[in-house]
C-alpha positions as CSV (number, residue, x, y, z in Angstrom):
1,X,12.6,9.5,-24.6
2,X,14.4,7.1,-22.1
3,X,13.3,5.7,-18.9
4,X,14.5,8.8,-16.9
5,X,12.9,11.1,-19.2
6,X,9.7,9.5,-19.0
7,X,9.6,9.8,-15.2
8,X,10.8,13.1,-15.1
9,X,8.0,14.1,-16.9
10,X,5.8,12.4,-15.2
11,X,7.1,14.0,-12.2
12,X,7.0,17.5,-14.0
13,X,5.6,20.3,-12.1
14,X,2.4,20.7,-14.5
15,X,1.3,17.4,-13.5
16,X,1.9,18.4,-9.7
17,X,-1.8,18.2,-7.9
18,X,-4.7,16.5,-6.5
19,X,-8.2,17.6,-8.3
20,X,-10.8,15.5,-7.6
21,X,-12.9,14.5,-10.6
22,X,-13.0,11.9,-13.3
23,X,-13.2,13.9,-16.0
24,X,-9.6,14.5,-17.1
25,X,-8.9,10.8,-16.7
26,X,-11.9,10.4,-19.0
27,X,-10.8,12.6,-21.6
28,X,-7.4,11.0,-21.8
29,X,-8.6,7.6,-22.0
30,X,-10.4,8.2,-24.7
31,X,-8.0,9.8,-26.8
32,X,-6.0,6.2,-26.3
33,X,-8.9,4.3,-27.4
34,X,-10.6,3.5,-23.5
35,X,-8.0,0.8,-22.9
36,X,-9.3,0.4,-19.5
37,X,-12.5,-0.9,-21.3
38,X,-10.6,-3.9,-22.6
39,X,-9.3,-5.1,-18.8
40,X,-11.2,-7.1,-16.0
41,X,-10.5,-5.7,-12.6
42,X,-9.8,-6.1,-8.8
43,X,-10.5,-3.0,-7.7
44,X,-9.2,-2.2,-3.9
45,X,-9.4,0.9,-2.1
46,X,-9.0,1.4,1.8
47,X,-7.3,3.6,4.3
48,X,-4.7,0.7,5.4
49,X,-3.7,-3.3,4.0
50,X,-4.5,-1.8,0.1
51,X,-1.0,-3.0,-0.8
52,X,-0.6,-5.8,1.2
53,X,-4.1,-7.2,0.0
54,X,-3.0,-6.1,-3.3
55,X,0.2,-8.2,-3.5
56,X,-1.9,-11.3,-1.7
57,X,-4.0,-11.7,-4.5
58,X,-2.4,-10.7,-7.4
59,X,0.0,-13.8,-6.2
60,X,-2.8,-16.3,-5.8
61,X,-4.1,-15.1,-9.4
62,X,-0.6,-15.6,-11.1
63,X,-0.5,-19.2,-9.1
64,X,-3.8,-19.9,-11.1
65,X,-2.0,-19.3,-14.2
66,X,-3.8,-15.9,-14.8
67,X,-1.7,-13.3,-16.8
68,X,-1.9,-10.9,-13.7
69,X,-1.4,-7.1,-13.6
70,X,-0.7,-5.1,-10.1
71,X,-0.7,-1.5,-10.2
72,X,0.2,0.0,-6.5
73,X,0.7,3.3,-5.1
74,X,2.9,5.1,-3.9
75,X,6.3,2.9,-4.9
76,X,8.3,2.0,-2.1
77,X,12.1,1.5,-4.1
78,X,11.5,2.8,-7.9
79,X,9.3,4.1,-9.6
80,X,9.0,0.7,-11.8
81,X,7.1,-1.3,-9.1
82,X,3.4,0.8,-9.6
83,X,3.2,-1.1,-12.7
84,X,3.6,-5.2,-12.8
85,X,3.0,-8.5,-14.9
86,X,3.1,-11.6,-13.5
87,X,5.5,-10.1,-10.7
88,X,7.4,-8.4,-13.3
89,X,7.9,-4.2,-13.1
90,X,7.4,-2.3,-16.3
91,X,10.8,-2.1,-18.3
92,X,12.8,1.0,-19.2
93,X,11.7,0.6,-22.6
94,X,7.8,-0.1,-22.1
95,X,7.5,2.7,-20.0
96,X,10.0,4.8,-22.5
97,X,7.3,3.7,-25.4
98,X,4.3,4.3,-23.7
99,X,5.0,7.4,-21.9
100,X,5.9,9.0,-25.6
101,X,2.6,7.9,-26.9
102,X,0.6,9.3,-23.7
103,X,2.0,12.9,-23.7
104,X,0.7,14.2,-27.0
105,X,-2.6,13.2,-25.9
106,X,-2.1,14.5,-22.5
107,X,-1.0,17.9,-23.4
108,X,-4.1,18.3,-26.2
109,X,-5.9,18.3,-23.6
110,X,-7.6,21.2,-22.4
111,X,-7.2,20.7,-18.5
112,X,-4.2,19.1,-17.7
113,X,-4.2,15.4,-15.8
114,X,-2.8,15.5,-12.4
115,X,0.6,12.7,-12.5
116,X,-1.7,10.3,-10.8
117,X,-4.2,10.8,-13.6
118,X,-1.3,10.4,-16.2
119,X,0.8,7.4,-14.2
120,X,-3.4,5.6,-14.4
121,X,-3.6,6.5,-17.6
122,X,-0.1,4.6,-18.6
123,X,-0.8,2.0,-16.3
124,X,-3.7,0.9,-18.4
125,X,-2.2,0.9,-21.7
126,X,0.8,-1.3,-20.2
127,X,-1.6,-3.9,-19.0
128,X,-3.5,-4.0,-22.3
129,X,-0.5,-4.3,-23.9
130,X,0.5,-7.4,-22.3
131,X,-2.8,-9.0,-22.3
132,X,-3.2,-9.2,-19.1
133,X,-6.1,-11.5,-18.1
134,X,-7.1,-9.7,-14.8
135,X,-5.7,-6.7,-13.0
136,X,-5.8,-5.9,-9.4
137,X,-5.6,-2.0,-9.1
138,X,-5.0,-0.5,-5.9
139,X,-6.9,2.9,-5.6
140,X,-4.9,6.1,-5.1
141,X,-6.7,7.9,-2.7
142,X,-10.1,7.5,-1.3
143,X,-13.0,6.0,-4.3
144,X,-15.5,7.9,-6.2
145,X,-13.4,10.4,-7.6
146,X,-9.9,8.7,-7.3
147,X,-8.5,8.2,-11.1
148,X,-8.7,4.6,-11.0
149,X,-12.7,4.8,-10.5
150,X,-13.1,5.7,-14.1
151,X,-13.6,1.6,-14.8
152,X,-16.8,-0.1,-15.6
153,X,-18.0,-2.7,-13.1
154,X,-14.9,-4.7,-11.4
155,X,-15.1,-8.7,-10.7
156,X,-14.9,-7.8,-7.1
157,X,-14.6,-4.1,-5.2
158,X,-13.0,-3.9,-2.4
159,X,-12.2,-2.0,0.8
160,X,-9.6,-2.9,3.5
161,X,-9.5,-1.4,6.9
162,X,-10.6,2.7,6.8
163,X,-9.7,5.0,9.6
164,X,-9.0,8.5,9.5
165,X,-6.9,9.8,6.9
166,X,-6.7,12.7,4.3
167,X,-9.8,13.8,6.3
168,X,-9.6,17.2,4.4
169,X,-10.5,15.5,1.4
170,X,-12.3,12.2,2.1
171,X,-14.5,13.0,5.1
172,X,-13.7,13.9,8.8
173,X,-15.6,10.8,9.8
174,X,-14.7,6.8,9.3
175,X,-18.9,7.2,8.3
176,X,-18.0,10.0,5.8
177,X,-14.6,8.1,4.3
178,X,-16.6,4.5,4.0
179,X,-19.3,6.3,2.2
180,X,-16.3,7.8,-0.5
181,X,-14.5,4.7,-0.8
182,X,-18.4,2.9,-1.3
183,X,-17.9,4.8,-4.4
184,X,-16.3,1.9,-6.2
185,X,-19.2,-0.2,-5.9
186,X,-20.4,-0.5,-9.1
187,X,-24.0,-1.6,-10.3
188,X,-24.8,-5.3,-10.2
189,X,-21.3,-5.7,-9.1
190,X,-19.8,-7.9,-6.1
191,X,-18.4,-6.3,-3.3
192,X,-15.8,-7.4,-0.5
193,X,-14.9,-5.6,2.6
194,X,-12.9,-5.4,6.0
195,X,-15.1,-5.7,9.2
196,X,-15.7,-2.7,10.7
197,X,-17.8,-1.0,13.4
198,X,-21.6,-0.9,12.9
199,X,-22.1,2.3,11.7
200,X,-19.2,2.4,8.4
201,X,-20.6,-1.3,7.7
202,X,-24.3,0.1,7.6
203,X,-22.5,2.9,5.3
204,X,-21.7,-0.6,3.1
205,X,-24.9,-2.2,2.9
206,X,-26.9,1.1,2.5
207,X,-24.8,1.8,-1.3
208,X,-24.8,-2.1,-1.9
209,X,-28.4,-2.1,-1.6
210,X,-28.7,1.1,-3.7
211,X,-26.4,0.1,-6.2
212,X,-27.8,-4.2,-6.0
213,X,-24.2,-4.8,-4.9
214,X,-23.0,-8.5,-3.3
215,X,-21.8,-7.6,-0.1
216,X,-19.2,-10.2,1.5
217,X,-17.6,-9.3,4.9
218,X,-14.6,-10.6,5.7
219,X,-14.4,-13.8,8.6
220,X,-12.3,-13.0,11.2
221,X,-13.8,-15.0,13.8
222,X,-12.5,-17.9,12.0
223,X,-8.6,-16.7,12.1
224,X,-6.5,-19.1,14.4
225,X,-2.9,-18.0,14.4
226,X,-1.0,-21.4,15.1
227,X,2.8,-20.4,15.1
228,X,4.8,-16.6,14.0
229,X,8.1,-15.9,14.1
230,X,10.1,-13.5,12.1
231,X,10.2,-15.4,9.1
232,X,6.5,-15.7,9.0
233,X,3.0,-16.9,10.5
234,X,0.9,-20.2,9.8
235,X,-2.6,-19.6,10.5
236,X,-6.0,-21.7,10.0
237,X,-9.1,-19.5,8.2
238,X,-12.2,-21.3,8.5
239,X,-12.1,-24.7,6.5
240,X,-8.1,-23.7,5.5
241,X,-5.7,-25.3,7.6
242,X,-2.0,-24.1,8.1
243,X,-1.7,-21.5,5.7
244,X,1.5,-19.7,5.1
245,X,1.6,-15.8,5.5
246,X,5.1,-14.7,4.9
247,X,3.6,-11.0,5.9
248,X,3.8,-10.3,9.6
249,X,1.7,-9.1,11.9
250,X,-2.1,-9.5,13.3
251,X,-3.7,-7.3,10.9
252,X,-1.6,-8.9,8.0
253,X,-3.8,-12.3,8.9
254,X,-7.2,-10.1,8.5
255,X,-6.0,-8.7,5.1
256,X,-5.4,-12.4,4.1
257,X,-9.2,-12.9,5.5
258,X,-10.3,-10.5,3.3
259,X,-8.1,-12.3,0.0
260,X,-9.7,-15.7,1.1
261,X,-13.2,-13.7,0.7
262,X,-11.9,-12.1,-2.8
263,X,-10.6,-15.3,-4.0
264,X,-14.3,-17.0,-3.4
265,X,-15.9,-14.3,-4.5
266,X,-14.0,-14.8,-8.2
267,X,-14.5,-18.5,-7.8
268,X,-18.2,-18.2,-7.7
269,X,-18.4,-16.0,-10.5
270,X,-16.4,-18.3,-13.0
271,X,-12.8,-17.8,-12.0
272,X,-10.8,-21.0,-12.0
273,X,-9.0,-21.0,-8.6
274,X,-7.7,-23.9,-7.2
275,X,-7.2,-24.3,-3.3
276,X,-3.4,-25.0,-4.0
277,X,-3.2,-22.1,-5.7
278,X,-4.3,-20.6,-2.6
279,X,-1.6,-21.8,-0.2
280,X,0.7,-20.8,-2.9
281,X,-0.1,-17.8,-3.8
282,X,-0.1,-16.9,0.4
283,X,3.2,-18.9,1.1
284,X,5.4,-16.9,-2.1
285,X,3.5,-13.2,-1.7
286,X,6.3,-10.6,-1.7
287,X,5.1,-7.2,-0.1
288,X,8.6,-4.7,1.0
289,X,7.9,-2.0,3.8
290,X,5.9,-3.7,6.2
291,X,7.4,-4.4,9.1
292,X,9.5,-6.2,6.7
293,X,13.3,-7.9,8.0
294,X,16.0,-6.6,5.6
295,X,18.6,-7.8,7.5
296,X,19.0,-9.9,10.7
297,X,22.6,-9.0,12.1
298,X,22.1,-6.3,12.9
299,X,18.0,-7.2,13.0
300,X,16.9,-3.8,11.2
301,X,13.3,-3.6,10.2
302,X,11.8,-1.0,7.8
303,X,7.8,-0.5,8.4
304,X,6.1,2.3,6.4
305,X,3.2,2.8,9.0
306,X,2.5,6.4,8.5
307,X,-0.8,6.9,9.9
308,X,-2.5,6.6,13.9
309,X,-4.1,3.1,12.5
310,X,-0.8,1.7,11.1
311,X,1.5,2.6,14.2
312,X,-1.7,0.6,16.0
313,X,-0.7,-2.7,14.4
314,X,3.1,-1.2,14.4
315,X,3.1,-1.6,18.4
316,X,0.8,-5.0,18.1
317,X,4.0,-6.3,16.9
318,X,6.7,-5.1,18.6
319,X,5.0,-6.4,21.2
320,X,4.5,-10.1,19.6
321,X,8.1,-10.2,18.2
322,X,10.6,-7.3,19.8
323,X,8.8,-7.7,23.5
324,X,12.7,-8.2,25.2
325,X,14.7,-5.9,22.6
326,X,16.2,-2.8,22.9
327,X,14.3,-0.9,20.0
328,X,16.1,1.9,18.3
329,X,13.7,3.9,16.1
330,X,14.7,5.4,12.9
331,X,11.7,7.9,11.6
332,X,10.8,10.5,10.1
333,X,7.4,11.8,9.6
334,X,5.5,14.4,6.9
335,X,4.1,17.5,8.4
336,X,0.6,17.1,7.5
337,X,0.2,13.8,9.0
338,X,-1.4,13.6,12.9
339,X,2.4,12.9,13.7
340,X,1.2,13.6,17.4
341,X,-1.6,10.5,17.6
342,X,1.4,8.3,15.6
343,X,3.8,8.5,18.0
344,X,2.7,8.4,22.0
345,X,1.5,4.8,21.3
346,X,5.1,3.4,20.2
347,X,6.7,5.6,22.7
348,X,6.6,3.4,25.8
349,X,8.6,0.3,23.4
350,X,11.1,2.7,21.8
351,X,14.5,3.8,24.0
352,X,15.6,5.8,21.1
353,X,14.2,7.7,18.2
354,X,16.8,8.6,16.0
355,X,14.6,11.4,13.1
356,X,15.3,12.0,9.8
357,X,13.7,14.4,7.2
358,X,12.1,12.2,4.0
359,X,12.6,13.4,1.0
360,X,9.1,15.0,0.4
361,X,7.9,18.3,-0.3
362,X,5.7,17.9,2.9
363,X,8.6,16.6,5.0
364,X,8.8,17.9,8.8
365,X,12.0,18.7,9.6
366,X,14.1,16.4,11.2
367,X,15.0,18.8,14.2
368,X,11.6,19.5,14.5
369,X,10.5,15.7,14.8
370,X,13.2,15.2,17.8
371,X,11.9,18.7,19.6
372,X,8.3,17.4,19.6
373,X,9.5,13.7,20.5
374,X,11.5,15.4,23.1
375,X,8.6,17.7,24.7
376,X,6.8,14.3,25.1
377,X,9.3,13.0,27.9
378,X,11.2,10.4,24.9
379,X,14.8,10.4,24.1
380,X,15.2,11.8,20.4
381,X,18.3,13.3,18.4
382,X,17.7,14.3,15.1
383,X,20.6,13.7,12.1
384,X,21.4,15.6,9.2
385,X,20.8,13.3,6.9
386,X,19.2,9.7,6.3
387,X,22.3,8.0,6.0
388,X,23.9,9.7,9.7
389,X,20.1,8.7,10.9
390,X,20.5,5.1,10.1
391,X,25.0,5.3,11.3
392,X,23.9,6.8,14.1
393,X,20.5,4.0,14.9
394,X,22.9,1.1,13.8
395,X,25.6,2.3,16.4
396,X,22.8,3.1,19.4
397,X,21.1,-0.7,18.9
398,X,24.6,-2.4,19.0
399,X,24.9,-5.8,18.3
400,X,21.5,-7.1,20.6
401,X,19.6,-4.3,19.6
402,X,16.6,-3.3,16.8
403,X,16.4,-1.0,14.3
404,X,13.0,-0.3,13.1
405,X,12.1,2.1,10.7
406,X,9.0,3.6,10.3
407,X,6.8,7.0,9.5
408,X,6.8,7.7,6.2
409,X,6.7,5.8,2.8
410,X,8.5,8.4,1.1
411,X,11.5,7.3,3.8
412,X,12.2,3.5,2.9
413,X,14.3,3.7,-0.2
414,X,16.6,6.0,0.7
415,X,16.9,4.0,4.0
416,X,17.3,0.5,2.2
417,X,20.1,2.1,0.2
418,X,21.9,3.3,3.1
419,X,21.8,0.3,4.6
420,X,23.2,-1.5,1.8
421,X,26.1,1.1,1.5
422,X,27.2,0.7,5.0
423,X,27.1,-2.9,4.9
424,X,28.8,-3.0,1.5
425,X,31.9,-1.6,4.3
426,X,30.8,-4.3,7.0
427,X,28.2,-2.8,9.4
């Protein structure tokens, strides 16, 4: 089995599904010998910032000289980047070997895993394998019954910014979705979370009471942004002066609020974490597809807001950095998303949306996207493909002009690689 072959069966249709429930997980694990059992985590779930927070601290572990595992979801450019040491991906070869010992064991099962069950399942055998000293592992979807819950007690649990997302399975409440993400607070364990109203931080103390949890909330009132510009933001976090952030945006400073809180958190239980390792860690994080710049001439900016909450922090900076642009926006959107909540809020910044269809199952039409866009009073054209949308954006923004991409995850690669192509031939 090759690299190819391994994701192609990972990506096989009898491992197509979300079923929540531990159970599968559990039996697979222990047919491998419960590697998870031999791993220290970071556990981090969270509606939005789960990557970004991710990336953050895995970055300031590795600066402390930690052997430091990173498992994300879903991958951005290749598969390869769910699974990282020491911001390494997986090679060809691990995930070759280890795939091939997995799937006997999956398939002796007698209820299949799901492919998130199985891609956990691998995960954790790659980081034993490489002796990782910590891992931060992002949570798939929602908490309690997400395949990444199966761990024991984590050196810190925690939970970014919630809002309202995969209500059909988490809850159709922000109440409802805190209370199912609480589900990876573990007895006697320490807990760290993203300020939130009243009511979903009661939902927090209530389960870290139950379950004789630490409970730190993140300090925002402490945030001073000094300076920002496209390259980056230099902010002060209570006693921590002119930190670098290379991640942009408002919200990126409270994710790196809620790292400062993880990072103490680990300190005060024995971690050895050095306040230089700190700055570094912040200064050299690497996080693609948020609101990122992957080119400046012509300035074209991939975002993979998908949600109401991330096109809320999407606008907050268009505002702060595209205020006297002409914005030209490349999206496309999956049907089952509240595309209709994402999209009036941008609308009054945008002068063009050019849509695409992405390359998902659940995609909405590209046609489709425009006709809605259109009924809404915006100008829209829908392409035939992603690499007429981004021809067609490129050639609307001119040379002045901003492209910025957003909508859906799924979109980004194939957008990166267009662009690349076209400038390959000199955009």
């Amino acid at each position: 089995m090759n690299a190819t072959e391994a994701i192609e069966y990972i990506h096989s249709v009898c491992w197509k599904g979300s079923i929540p429930g531990l159970g599968r997980t559990q039996a697979l694990l222990e047919k491998m010998g419960n590697p998870e059992k031999k791993l220290k985590f970071v556990h981090i779930a969270g509606t939005n910032g789960k990557g970004s927070t991710a990336a953050m601290t895995a970055s300031i572990l590795r600066k402390a000289g930690y052997r430091t595992g990173l498992y994300t979801s879903p991958y951005i450019y290749r598969f390869h980047e769910r699974m990282q040491v020491d911001g390494l991906e997986i090679t060809d070869e691990e995930l070759s070997e280890i795939t091939e010992y997995v799937k006997p064991l999956a398939e002796s099962l007698t209820e299949a895993p799901t492919e998130f069950e199985l891609v956990c399942c691998i995960a954790f055998e790659y980081f034993v394998r490489k002796q990782c000293d910590i891992v931060v592992l992002e949570v798939g979807m929602g908490g309690a019954f997400d395949a990444t819950n199966v761990i024991e007690t984590p050196e810190v649990a925690v939970i970014t910014n919630i809002g309202l997302d995969h209500t059909e399975v988490l809850g159709d409440t922000v109440e409802k979705i805190a209370e199912t993400k609480s589900g990876i607070f573990k007895e006697n364990g320490h807990a760290v979370v993203y300020r939130s109203t009243p009511s979903v931080e009661a939902v927090y103390e209530k389960v870290c009471a139950e379950k004789h949890v630490k409970l730190v909330k993140a300090d925002f009132d402490s945030l001073r942004l000094k300076k920002h510009t496209l390259d980056g933001q230099v902010f002060d976090c209570g006693d921590r002066k002119d930190l670098v952030l290379p991640l942009l945006g408002d919200h990126q400073l409270h994710n790196a609020s809620v790292v400062l809180s993880i990072v103490d958190t680990l300190k005060t239980i024995g971690w050895n974490i050095h306040e230089q390792n700190i700055r570094d860690g912040m200064k050299d994080v690497k996080w693609p597809g948020r609101f990122d710049v992957v080119s400046h001439s012509p300035l074209f900016i991939i975002d993979g807001g998908h949600n109401p909450q991330c096109i809320e922090a999407l606008v907050k900076n268009v505002e702060d950095y595209l205020h006297d642009r002409k914005v030209i926006a490349l999206t496309g959107v999956l049907a089952d998303k509240d595309y209709a909540d994402m999209y009036v809020p941008i609308m009054p910044f945008v002068n063009q949306f050019v849509c695409i269809t992405p390359p998902n199952p659940r995609k909405l039409e590209a046609a489709e996207l425009a006709k809605y866009l259109r009924t809404k009073g915006a100008q829209a054209v829908g392409s035939d493909s992603i690499m007429d949308g981004v021809k067609t954006a490129l050639k609307l923004a001119g040379s002045d002009g901003v492209v910025l991409c957003f909508g859906s995850l799924y979109s980004i690669g194939s957008i990166r690689d267009a662009l690349i192509s076209l400038q390959g031939e000199s955009v």
